[in-house]
LOSEKOL-508441 format. One record per residue (C-alpha): x, z, y. Coordinates in steps of 0.25 Angstrom, whole numbers, plus 2048, in hexadecimal, padded with zeros to 3 digits. Example, Ala and Ser with C-alpha at 12.3 -4.5 7.8 and 13.67 -1.06 7.14 Angstrom:
<pts>
83181F7EE
83781D7FC
</pts>
This chain:
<pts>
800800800
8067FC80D
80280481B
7FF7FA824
805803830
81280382C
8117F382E
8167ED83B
8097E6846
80F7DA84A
8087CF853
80A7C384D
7FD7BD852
7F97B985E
7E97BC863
7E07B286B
7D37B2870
7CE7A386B
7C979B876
7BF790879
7C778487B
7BB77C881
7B678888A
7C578A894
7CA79388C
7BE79F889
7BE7A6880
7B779F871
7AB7A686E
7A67A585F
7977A385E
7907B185C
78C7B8850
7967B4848
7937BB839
79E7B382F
7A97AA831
7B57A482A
7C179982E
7C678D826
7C877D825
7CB77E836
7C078683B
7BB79383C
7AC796836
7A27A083D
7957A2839
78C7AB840
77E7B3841
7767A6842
77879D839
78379583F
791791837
79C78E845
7A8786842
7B378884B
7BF77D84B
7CE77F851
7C677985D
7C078585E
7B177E85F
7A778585A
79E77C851
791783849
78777C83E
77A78683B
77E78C82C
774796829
765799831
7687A8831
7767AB832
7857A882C
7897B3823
7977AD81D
7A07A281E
7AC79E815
7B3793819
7BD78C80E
7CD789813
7CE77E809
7C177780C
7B6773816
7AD77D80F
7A4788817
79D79280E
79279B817
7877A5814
77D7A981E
76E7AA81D
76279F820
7577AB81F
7557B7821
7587C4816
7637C380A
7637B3809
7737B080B
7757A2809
78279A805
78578C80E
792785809
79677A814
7A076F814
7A476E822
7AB760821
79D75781E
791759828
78275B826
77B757833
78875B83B
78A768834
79276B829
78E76981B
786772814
78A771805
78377B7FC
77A787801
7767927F4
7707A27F8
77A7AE7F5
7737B67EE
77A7BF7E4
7717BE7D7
7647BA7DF
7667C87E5
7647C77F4
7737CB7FC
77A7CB808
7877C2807
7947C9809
79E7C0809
7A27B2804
7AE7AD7FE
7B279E7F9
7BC7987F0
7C678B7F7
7C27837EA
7B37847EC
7B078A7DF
7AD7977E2
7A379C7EB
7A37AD7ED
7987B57F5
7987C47F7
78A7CB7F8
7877D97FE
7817DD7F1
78F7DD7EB
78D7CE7E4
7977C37E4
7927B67E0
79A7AA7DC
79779B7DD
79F7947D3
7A27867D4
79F77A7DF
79B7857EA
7987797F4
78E7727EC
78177B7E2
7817737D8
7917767D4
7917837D4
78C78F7CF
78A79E7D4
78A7AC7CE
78C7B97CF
7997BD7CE
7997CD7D3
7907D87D6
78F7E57D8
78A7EF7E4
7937EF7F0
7957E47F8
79E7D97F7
7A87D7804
7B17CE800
7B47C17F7
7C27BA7F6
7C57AD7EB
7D27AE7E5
7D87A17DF
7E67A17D7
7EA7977D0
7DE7947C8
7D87A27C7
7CC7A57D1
7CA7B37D5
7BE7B87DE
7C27C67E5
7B67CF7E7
7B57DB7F1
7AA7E47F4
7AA7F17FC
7AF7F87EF
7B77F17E7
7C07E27E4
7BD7D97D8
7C47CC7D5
7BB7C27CC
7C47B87C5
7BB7AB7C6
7C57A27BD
7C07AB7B2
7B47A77AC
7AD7B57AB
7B27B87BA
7BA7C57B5
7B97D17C1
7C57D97C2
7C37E67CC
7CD7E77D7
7CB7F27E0
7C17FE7E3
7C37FB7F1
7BB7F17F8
7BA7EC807
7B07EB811
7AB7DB815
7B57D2818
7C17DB815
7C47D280A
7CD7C680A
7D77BC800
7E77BC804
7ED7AF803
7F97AD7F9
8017B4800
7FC7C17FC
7F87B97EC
7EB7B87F2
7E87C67F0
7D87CA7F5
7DA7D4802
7D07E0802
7D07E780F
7CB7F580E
7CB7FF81A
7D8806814
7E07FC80E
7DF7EE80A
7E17EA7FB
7E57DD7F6
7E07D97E8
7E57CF7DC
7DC7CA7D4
7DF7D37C9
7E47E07D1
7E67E57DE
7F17E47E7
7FB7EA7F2
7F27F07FD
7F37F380C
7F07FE815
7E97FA81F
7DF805822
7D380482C
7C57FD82B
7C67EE826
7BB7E682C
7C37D8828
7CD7D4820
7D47C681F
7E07BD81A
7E57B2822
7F27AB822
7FA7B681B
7F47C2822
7E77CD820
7DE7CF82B
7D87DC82D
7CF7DF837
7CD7EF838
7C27F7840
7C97FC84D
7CC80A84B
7C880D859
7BA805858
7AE80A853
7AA808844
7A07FE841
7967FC835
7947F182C
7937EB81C
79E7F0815
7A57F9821
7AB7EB824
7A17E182B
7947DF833
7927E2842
79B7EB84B
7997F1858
79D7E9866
7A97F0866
7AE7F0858
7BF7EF85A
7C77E984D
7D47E984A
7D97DC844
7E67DD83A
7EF7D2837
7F97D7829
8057CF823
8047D6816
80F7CF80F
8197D381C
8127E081F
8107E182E
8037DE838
8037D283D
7F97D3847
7EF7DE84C
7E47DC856
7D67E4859
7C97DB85C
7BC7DB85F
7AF7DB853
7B97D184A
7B07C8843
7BB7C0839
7C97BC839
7CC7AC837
7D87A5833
7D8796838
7E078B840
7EE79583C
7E87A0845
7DE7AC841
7D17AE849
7CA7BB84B
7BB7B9850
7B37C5857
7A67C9857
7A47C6867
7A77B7863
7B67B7867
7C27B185D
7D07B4860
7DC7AE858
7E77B4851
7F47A9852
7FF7AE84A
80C7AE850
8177A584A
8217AB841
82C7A984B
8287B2856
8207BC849
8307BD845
8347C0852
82D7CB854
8317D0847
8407CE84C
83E7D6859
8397E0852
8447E0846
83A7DD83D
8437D3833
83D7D7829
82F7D5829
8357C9832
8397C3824
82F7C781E
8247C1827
82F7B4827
82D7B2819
81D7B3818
81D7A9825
8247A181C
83079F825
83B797821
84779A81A
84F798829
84579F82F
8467AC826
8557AB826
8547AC835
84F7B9833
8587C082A
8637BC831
85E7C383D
8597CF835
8667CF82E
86D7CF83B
8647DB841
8697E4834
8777E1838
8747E5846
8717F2840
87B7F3838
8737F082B
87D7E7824
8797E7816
86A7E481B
8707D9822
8767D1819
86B7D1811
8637CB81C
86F7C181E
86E7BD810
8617BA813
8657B181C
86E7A9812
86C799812
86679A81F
8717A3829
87F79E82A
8877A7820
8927A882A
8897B0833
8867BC82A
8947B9826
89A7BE833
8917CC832
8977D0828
8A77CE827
8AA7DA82A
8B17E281E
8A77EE820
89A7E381D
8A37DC811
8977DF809
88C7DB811
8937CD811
8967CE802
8867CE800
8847C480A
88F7BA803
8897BB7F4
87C7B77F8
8827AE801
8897A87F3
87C7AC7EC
8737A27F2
8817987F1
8827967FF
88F79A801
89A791804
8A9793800
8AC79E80C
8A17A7808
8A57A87FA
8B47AB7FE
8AE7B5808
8A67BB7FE
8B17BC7F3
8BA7C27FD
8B07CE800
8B07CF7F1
8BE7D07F1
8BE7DA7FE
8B37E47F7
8BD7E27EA
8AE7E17E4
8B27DA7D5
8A47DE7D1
89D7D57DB
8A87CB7DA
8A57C87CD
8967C97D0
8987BD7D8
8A17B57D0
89C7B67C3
88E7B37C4
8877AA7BB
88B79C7C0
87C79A7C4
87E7A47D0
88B79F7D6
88879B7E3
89879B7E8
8A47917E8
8AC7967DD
8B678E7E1
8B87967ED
8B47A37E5
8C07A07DC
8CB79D7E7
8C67AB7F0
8C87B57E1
8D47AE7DE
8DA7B07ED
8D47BF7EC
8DC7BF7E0
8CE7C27D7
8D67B77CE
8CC7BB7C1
8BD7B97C9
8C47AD7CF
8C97A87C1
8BA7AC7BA
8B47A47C5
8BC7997C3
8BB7977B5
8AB79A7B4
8A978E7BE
8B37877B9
8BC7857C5
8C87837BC
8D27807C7
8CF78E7CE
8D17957BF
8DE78F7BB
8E47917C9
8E079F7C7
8E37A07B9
8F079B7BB
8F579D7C7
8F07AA7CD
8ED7B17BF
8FA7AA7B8
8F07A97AB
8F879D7A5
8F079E798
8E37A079C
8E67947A6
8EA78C79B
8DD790790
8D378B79D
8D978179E
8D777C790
8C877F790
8C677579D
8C276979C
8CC75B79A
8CD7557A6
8CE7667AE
8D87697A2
8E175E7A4
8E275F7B4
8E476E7B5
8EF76C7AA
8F67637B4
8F576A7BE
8F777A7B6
8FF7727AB
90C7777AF
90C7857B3
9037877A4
90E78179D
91A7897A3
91079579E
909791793
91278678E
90C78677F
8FD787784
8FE77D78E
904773783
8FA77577A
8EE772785
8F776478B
8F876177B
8E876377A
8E675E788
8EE750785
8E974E776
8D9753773
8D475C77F
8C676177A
8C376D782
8B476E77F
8B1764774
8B075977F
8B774B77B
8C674B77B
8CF749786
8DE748786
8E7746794
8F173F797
8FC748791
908740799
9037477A6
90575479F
91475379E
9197577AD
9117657A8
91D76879C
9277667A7
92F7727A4
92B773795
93076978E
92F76D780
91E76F782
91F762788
92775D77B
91A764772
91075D77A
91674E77A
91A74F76C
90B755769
904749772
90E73F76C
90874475F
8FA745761
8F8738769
90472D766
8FE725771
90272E77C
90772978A
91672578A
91A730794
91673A787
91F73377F
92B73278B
92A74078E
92B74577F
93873B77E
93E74178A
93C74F783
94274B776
94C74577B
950753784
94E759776
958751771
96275177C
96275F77C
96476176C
971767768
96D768758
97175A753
966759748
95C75E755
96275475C
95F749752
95074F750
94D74C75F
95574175F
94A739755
93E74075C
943739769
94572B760
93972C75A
93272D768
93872276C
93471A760
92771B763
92671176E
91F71B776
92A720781
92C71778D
93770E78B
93E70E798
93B71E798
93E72078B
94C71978E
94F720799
94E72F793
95772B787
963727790
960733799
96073C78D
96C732786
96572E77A
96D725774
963721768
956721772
95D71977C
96370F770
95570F76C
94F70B778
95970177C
9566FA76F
9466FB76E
9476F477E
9536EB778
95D6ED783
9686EB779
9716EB785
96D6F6788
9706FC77A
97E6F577B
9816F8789
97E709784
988707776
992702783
98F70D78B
994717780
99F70D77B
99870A76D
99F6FF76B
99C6FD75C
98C701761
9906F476D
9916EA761
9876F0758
97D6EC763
9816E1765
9806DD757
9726E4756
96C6DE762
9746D1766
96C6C675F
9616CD76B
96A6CD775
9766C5773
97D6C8780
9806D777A
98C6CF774
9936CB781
98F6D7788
9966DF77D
9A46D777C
9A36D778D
9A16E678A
9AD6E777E
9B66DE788
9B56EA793
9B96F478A
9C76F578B
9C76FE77C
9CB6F6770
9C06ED76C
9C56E2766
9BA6E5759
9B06E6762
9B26D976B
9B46D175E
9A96D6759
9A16D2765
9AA6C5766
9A66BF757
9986C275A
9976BA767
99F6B0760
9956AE755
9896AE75D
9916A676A
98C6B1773
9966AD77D
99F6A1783
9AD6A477F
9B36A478C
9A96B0791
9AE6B8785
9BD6B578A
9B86B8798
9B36C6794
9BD6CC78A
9C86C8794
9C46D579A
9C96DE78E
9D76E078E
9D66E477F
9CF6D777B
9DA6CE777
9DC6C0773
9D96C3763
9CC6CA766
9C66BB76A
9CE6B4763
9C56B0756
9B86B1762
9C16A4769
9C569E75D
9B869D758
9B2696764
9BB68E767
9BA688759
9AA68A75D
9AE681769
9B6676762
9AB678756
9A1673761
9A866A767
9AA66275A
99C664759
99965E768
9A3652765
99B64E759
98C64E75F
99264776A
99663B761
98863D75B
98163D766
98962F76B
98762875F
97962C75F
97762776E
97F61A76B
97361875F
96A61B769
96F612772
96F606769
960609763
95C609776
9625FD776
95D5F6769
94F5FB76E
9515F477A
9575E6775
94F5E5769
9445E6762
93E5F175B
9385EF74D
92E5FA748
92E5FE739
928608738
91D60872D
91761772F
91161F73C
91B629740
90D632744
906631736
90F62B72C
90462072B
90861272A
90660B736
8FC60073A
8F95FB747
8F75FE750
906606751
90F60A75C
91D60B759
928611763
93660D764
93A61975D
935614751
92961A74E
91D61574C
90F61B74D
90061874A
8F961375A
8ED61E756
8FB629752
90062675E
8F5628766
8F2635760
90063A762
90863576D
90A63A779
90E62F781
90E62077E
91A61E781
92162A779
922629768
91B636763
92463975A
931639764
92963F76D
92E64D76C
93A64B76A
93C642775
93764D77E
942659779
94D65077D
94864C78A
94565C78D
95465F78A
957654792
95065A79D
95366879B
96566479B
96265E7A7
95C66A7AE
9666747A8
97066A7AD
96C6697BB
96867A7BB
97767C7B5
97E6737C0
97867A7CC
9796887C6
9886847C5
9876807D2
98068B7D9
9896967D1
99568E7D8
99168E7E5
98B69D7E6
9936A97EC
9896B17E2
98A6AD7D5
97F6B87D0
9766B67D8
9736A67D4
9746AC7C5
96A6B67C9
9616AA7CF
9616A27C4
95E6AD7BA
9546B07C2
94E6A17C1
94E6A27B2
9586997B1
95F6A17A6
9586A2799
9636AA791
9676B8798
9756B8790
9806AF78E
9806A8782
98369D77B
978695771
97C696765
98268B75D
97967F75C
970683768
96A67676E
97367077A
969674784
96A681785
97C67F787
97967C795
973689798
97E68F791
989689797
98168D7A5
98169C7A2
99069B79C
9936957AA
98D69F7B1
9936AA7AA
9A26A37AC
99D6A27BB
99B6B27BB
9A46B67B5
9B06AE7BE
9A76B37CA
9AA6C07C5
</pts>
């Protein structure tokens, strides 16, 4: 039960006498002897002592239709439709009579009258005491004097679709009637002087519950609007009760004598006897006639923000009417005032001068005010609590404020270390409605850190991942600069900011382990980049875990049964820069697993063996690592160049020999037997390798005729070999060991003896086919000039094409053969050429051709090289041209055709030109 005087009287409304607009401003005068009333569809309804209903518009001009001969008891006007139910009497005595009008069509210029039935409660003759109407038109409730209430069911505008009965009785009068709709349950609230019923109409039987021993006088009844769940409002003259359907509700104390009791727009009307004014008589202690100078007291109640929102006395109040957003208050000496509530902005004001936030907010909230306007008000109620020193009352107001006020105002309140907490409650909701930004989460972690409150720390930072509402990227970086390094390393790892847990883990914490095991649960492509970049400081600590991950990482990573990925295990290496025997486990283990690897896998393990090897004292070691490194070379996976390059840094004689033989550089081979004086190895290469390359002959006797040790087996070694293949002209060999003062006479004795009978051999040969050659051409000679002085007689008796004897027609050439016309046709290739000479013909002419031009290119190389300053240079120039097709000097062989003499003879020239040059 709530006192009504402990509630605050306000004004919120202002009071006006209504005027006549058409009569300069008088006062409007309502037509006399007003008995019922009611407001709706944009007009007020009067009807009065005479039978007439009046209809008043906005304009405010009175309009009247004759209703009843007698008089006009009630009205009821619906909201929702065009609908006026009255009662009021066309004879004299008990004879009310029901009229239900549809003011939108016209009947002879008055509304239409669309049913009229008698109210009388089971043909017993009784005054009507009050009237109620359902919006949908279905129901139809009359109260009577002798305590009856009967209910029209159905179409209550037309007889024939509806039907009446008797739905209460009893002994005291009823005074009130109120239809209940929710949902799809219908209810009909009943009170009489001495009790409250609720009928539930959805119900077949209509079941009665009894609410309440306490009635109300007449018209001290009303139906709250949702706000208040529609609760029916009994106003008795000691408190006013609100009932459910099933059960009564909170009541109100508000004492003195109820002569009206209304719900508009939110708020009860009560209209109360003046305490100073005489009492007055009537039905029910509630209604009827009053004296002249009856004074009333007419109360406005917020009942949901508990203050008075208006207060007035008037004079004989006949009704209270909302309509057109304002109320009307009619009296009985035809005067209407208005009621025009005050806006919410200057309502609030006044609550604010008064420091009345509170019920400011709460009168914000029922108004409906928006979310800026409400967060307005508690920052200004916030700010009056810190005024007076109130801080924790507020903040909490602040908070309020949160989405709407900047934060950085509330922000600056409370920086002070003495109000650390006050921010600290300000910043989690901040965070809990996930409004913060970056800054507010480091301020709010730093209070933390400041109140050295671990509980609330890990409050906030390990709640469920559905209620983080901050940047735990920021989160992490402010703990691990406070130095919390295990909240910052469990926020890392929960949201999976694996950056932030590794740097933590293994830079601050120094947990190289528990680094390494994260690091093998994440996922490929977050494995592999955290191990290049974390790769190197795991492996000085954890050298054997980290090899084991990099072999997994590089062959069949499967961190979570997804597919299988493998990196690029070359890119790995720099990361075993100082741990060269964990590198030698992993190439080894990758060379293994995968054979295919990249080729700077296979460099890098060479480069190691070959350090194992160079480094190896035990000789049976030294031969073990020996063949691991030749067997990696073998396995034409190393780079060549690379590979060459580590074996002569490392000096591995066979690894290099290898090498050099697989990319067949046999100079190369030689020249390294020269370097280390290998003179029986010099020969053995030359024997091995100089049918490939012939000019290992004469670079080893130019090598042998510089040494000045004895090497007069060796030089004739070389010697009978150039002999037998003629790998050189005998005057270069003279020329060359004449630079060896141990190479005497005998050593080239048999080598000279030897050409020059190759020389006399070839001469004799010479001499005879040039004998041939001139019989042949003096025979040749003979048969031109035969041909030319007489005739020619063809013999022959076959076709030289097709062995077929011939028949005409033939052709026969000077040649002597003879061929079929048709076989010639067929096969010739010229008229005037003989088929089967044909190809031979043309070789002779192309060596013809081809001495010519090796004639011609030999007299002005000669010439050039003679006239030049820089002998080289036109060598170079003409090697450049591809003029040379043989990049060593050597004679043909014996029995080489003639035309390839003159190239030799060119480059023996050439060499005898560079050689006196030099």
């Amino acid at each position: 039960m709530a006192a009504f005087l402990q509630w605050r009287k306000f004004v919120f409304f202002d009071k006006d006498a209504v005027k006549d607009p058409t009569d300069g401003g008088k006062l409007l005068l309502l037509p006399k002897g007003i008995s019922a009333s009611d407001s709706g569809r944009g007009h007020i309804v009067l009807g009065d002592m005479e039978g007439q209903i009046w209809l008043l518009p906005r304009s405010l001009q009175l309009t009247s239709f004759q209703a009843y001969k007698l008089r006009v008891t009630h009205l009821f006007q619906l909201k929702q439709h065009s609908i006026l139910v009255s009662v009021g009497q066309d004879e004299q005595g008990i004879n009310p009579l029901v009229k239900v009008w549809n003011l939108d069509k016209r009947d002879s210029g008055n509304p239409l009258c669309t049913r009229i039935f008698p109210a009388v409660p089971s043909n017993k003759p009784a005054e009507v005491s009050c009237l109620s109407v359902h919006e949908n038109l279905n129901f139809m409730a009359i109260g009577f004097t002798d305590g009856s209430v009967v209910l029209t069911k159905g179409d209550i505008t037309r007889d024939r679709h509806s039907k009446t009965l008797t739905l209460h009785e009893g002994g005291c009068p009823v005074t009130g009637l109120a239809f209940r709709q929710m949902a799809k349950v219908t209810h009909l609230f009943v009170a009489t002087l001495e009790k409250v019923f609720c009928y539930t109409l959805s119900i077949k039987e209509y079941p009665r519950v009894e609410l309440d021993t306490h009635g109300c006088a007449l018209r001290c009844s009303s139906l709250a609007d949702p706000s208040q769940d529609s609760q029916f409002i009994v106003a008795g003259d000691d408190c006013v009760y609100l009932y459910q359907p099933d059960e009564r509700g909170p009541c109100f104390a508000f004492d003195g004598h109820k002569l009206l009791a209304h719900w508009h727009r939110g708020y009860l009307f009560l209209l109360n006897r003046d305490l100073k004014s005489p009492s007055k008589s009537g039905f029910g202690s509630g209604g009827g006639e009053s004296s002249p100078s009856e004074k009333q007291v007419l109360t406005i109640y917020d009942l949901d923000n508990k203050f008075i929102a208006y207060s007035a006395s008037f004079d004989d109040v006949i009704d209270v009417l909302a309509e057109w957003g304002s109320f009307y208050i009619l009296t009985r000496d035809g005067k209407m005032f208005v009621l025009q509530e005050k806006d919410t902005q200057t309502k609030l004001e006044m609550l604010f001068k008064k420091n009345l936030f509170v019920m400011a907010i709460n009168l914000a909230k029922s108004q409906h005010l928006d979310s800026d306007g409400l967060s307005e008000i508690f920052r200004q109620y916030g700010d009056h609590l810190y005024l007076k020193g109130d801080h924790d009352g507020a903040i909490q107001q602040y908070i309020r404020t949160i989405g709407k006020l900047e934060p950085s105002y509330v922000i600056r309140k409370f920086l002070d270390a003495q109000r650390i907490h006050n921010l600290t409650a300000y910043l989690q909701a901040l965070h809990r409605q996930s409004l913060a930004n970056a800054d507010h989460t480091t301020l709010l972690l730093n209070c933390y850190t400041k109140l050295k409150d671990s509980s609330k720390l890990e409050e906030f930072i390990k709640s469920s991942e559905s209620e983080v509402h901050f940047d735990v990227e920021i989160a992490i970086k402010v703990l691990r600069q406070a130095g919390y390094h295990s909240h910052a390393v469990f926020l890392a790892e929960r949201h999976q900011h694996h950056e932030w847990y590794l740097k933590i883990q293994l830079e601050d914490l120094k947990n190289y382990q528990e680094g390494l095991r994260y690091i093998g649960r994440l996922p490929f492509e977050q494995t592999e980049s955290n191990m290049k970049r974390y790769g190197k400081t795991l492996m000085h600590h954890v050298p054997e875990g980290t090899t084991a991950l990099l072999k997994r990482l590089c062959t069949n990573y499967q961190p979570t049964g997804d597919c299988v990925e493998k990196a690029n295990s070359e890119e790995f290496i720099p990361i075993f820069a100082n741990n060269p025997r964990e590198l030698k486990a992993f190439l080894e283990h990758m060379i293994e697993v995968d054979p295919r690897s990249s080729q700077g896998v296979y460099d890098t393990l060479l480069e190691l063996r070959l350090q194992d090897w160079a480094h190896e004292k035990d000789p049976k070691e030294k031969a073990v690592r020996q063949g691991e490194a030749l067997s990696l070379l073998r396995s034409d996976n190393t780079v060549f160049d690379k590979a060459l390059v580590l074996c002569q840094m490392h000096n591995f004689k066979e690894g290099v020999l290898y090498l050099y033989e697989k990319g067949q550089l046999y100079q190369q081979i030689m020249h390294y037997h020269m370097q280390n004086e290998e003179y029986g190895k010099v020969v053995d290469a030359c024997k091995r390798y100089g049918e490939q390359e012939g000019c290992l002959w004469e670079q080893a006797l130019g090598y042998f005729a510089r040494k000045e040790e004895d090497c007069k087996a060796y030089i004739s070694e070389v010697l009978d070999h150039i002999d037998q293949k003629n790998l050189m002209p005998p005057l270069l060999v003279v020329q060359t060991l004449a630079h060896n003062s141990t190479a005497t006479l005998s050593v080239i004795k048999d080598y000279l003896i030897n050409e020059l009978q190759r020389e006399s051999q070839q001469i004799e040969d010479d001499e005879r086919k040039i004998s041939q050659y001139r019989e042949e051409t003096a025979h040749l000679r003979s048969e031109i000039q035969e041909l030319k002085t007489s005739a020619k007689i063809f013999q022959k008796t076959k076709c030289n094409m097709c062995n077929s004897p011939l028949e005409l027609p033939s052709v026969h050439f000077l040649c002597s053969h003879s061929f079929h016309q048709h076989c010639f046709e067929s096969y010739a290739e010229s008229d005037a050429e003989c088929p089967t000479c044909t190809p031979e013909n043309r070789k002779v002419m192309d060596l013809l051709r081809a001495q010519d031009q090796k004639r011609d290119l030999h007299e002005h190389f000669s010439r050039q090289l003679r006239s030049s300053n820089d002998g080289f240079s036109v060598v170079a120039d003409y090697f450049g041209r591809g003029v040379f097709n043989k990049l060593t000097l050597v004679t043909d062989p014996p029995g080489s055709k003639a035309v390839g003499s003159l190239e030799v003879s060119l480059q023996r020239d050439l060499l005898i030109h560079t050689k006196r040059n030099s």
